[in-house]
C-alpha positions as protocol buffer text, in pm:
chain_id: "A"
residue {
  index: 1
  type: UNK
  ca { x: 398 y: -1858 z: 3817 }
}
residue {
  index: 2
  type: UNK
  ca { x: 95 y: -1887 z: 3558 }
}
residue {
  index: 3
  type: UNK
  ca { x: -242 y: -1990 z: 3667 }
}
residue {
  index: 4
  type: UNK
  ca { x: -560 y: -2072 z: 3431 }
}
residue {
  index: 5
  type: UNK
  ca { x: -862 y: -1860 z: 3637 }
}
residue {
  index: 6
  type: UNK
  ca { x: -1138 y: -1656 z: 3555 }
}
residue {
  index: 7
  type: UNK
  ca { x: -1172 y: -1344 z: 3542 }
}
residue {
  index: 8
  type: UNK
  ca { x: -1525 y: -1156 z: 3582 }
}
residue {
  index: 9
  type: UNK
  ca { x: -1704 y: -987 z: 3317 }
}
residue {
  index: 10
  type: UNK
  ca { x: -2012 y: -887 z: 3165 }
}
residue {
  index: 11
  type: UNK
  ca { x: -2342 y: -691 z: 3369 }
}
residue {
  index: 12
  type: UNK
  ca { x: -2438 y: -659 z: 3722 }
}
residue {
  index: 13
  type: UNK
  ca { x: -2590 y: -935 z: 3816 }
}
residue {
  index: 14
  type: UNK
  ca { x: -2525 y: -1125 z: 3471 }
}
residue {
  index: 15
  type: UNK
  ca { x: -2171 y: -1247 z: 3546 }
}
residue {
  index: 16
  type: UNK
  ca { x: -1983 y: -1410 z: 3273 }
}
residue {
  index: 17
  type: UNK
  ca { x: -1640 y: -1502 z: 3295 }
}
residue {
  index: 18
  type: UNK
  ca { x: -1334 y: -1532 z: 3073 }
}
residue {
  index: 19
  type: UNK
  ca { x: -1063 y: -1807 z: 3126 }
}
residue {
  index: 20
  type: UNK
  ca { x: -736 y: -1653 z: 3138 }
}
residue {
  index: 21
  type: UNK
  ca { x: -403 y: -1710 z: 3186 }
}
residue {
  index: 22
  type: UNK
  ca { x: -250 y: -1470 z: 3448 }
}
residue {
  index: 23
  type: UNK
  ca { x: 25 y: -1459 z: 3651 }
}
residue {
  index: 24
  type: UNK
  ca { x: -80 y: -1536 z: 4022 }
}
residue {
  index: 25
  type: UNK
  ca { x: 47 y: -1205 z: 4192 }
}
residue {
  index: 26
  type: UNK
  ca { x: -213 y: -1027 z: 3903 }
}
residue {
  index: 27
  type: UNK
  ca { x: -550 y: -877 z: 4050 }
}
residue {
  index: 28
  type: UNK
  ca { x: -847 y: -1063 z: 3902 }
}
residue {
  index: 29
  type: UNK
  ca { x: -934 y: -764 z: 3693 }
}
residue {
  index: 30
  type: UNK
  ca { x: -525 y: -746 z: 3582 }
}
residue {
  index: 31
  type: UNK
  ca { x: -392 y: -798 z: 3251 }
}
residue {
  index: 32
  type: UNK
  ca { x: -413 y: -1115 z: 3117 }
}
residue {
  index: 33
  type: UNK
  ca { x: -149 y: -1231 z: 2872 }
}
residue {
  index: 34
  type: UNK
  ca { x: -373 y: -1504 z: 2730 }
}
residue {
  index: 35
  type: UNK
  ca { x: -795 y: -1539 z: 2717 }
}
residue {
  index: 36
  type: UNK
  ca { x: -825 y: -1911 z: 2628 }
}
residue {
  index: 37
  type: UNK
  ca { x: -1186 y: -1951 z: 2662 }
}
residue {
  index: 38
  type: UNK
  ca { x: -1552 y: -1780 z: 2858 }
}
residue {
  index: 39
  type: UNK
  ca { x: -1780 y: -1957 z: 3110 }
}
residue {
  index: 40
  type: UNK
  ca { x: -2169 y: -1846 z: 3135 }
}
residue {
  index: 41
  type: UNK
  ca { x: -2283 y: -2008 z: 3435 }
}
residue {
  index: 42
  type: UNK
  ca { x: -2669 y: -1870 z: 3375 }
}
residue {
  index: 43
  type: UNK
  ca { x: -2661 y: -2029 z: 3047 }
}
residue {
  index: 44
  type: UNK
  ca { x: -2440 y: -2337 z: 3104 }
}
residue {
  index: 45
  type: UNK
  ca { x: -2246 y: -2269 z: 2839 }
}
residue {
  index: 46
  type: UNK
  ca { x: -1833 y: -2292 z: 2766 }
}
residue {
  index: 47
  type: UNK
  ca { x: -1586 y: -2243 z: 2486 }
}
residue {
  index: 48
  type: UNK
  ca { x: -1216 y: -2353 z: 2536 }
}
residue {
  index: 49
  type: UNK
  ca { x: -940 y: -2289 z: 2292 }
}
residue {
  index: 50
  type: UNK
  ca { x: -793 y: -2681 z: 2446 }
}
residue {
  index: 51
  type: UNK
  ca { x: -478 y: -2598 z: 2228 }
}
residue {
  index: 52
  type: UNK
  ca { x: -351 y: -2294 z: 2471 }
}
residue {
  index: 53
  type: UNK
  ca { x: -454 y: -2436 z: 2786 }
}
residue {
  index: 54
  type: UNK
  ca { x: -297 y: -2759 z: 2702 }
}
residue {
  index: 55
  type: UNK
  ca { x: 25 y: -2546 z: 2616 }
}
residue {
  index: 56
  type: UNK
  ca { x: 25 y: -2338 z: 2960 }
}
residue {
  index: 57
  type: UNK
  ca { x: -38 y: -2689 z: 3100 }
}
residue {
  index: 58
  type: UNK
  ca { x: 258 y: -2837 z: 2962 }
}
residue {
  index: 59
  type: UNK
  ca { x: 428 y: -2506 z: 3062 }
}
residue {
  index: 60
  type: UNK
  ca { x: 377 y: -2529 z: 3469 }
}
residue {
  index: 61
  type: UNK
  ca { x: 69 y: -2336 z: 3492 }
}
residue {
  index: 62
  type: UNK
  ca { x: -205 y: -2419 z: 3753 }
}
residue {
  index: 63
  type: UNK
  ca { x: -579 y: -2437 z: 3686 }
}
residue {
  index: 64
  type: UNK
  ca { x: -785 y: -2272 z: 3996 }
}
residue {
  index: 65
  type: UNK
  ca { x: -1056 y: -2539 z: 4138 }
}
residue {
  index: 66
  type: UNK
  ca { x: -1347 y: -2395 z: 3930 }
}
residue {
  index: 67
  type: UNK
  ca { x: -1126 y: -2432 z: 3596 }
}
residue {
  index: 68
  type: UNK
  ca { x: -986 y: -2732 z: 3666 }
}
residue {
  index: 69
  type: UNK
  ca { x: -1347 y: -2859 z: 3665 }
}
residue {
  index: 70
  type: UNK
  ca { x: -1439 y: -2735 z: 3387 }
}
residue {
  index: 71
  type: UNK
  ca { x: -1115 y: -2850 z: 3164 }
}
residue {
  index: 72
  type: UNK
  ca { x: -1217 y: -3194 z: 3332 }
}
residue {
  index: 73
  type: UNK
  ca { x: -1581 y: -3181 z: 3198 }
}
residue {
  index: 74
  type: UNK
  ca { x: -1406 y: -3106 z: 2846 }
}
residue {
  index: 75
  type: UNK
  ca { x: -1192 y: -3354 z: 2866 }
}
residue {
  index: 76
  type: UNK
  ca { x: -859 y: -3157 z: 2829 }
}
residue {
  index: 77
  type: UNK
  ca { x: -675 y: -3368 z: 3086 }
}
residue {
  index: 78
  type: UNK
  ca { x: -726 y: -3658 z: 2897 }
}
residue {
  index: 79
  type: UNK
  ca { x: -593 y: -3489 z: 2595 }
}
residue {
  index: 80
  type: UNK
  ca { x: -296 y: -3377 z: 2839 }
}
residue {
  index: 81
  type: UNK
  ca { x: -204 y: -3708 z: 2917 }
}
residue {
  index: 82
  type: UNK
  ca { x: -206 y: -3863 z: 2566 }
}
residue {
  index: 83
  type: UNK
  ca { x: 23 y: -3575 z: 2466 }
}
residue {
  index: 84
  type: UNK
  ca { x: 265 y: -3660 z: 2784 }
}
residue {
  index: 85
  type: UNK
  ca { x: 273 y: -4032 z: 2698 }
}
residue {
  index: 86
  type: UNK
  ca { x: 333 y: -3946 z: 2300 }
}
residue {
  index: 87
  type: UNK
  ca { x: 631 y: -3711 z: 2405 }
}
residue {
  index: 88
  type: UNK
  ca { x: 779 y: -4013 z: 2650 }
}
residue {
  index: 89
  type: UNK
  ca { x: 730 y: -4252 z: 2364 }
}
residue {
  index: 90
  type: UNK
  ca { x: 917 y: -4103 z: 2082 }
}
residue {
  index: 91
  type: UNK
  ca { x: 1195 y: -4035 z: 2355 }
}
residue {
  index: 92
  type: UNK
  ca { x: 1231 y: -4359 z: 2391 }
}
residue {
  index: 93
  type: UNK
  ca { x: 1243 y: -4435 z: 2037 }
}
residue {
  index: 94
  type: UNK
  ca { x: 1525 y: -4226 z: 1953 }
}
């Protein structure tokens, strides 16, 4: 099972973090098939490549509580749920 978390980088005491997708058995530190985006918490500031984690979304994969939030704040769920309701319309259309 895939889950979006973060994985700790950068200086002591100047943590930054990427967003990853890793498998859950992984160590935080493991290799990470996919970096879809960085979190600074000093500085406040994101980036999210919404394309990936919208396809490891649509794929099964879990977002941890602290990336969950943050997807929220960006809005990718919404995006997530216009995408589900697109796919279940053409189905129907066919």
């Amino acid at each position: 099972m895939v889950k979006l978390r973060l994985k700790r980088c950068g200086k002591k005491q100047r943590a930054v973090y990427r967003i990853v997708a890793i498998d859950v058995r992984s160590r935080r530190e493991g290799r990470d098939p996919r970096k879809v985006g960085f979190y600074d918490p000093i500085k406040n500031q994101t980036y999210l490549n919404i394309p990936f984690i919208l396809y490891f979304l649509e794929q099964g994969a879990q977002p941890t509580g602290t990336v969950q939030d943050i997807s929220k704040k960006a809005g990718v769920f919404m995006e997530l749920c216009l995408n589900q309701q697109t796919k279940f319309n053409f189905q129907l259309m066919k």
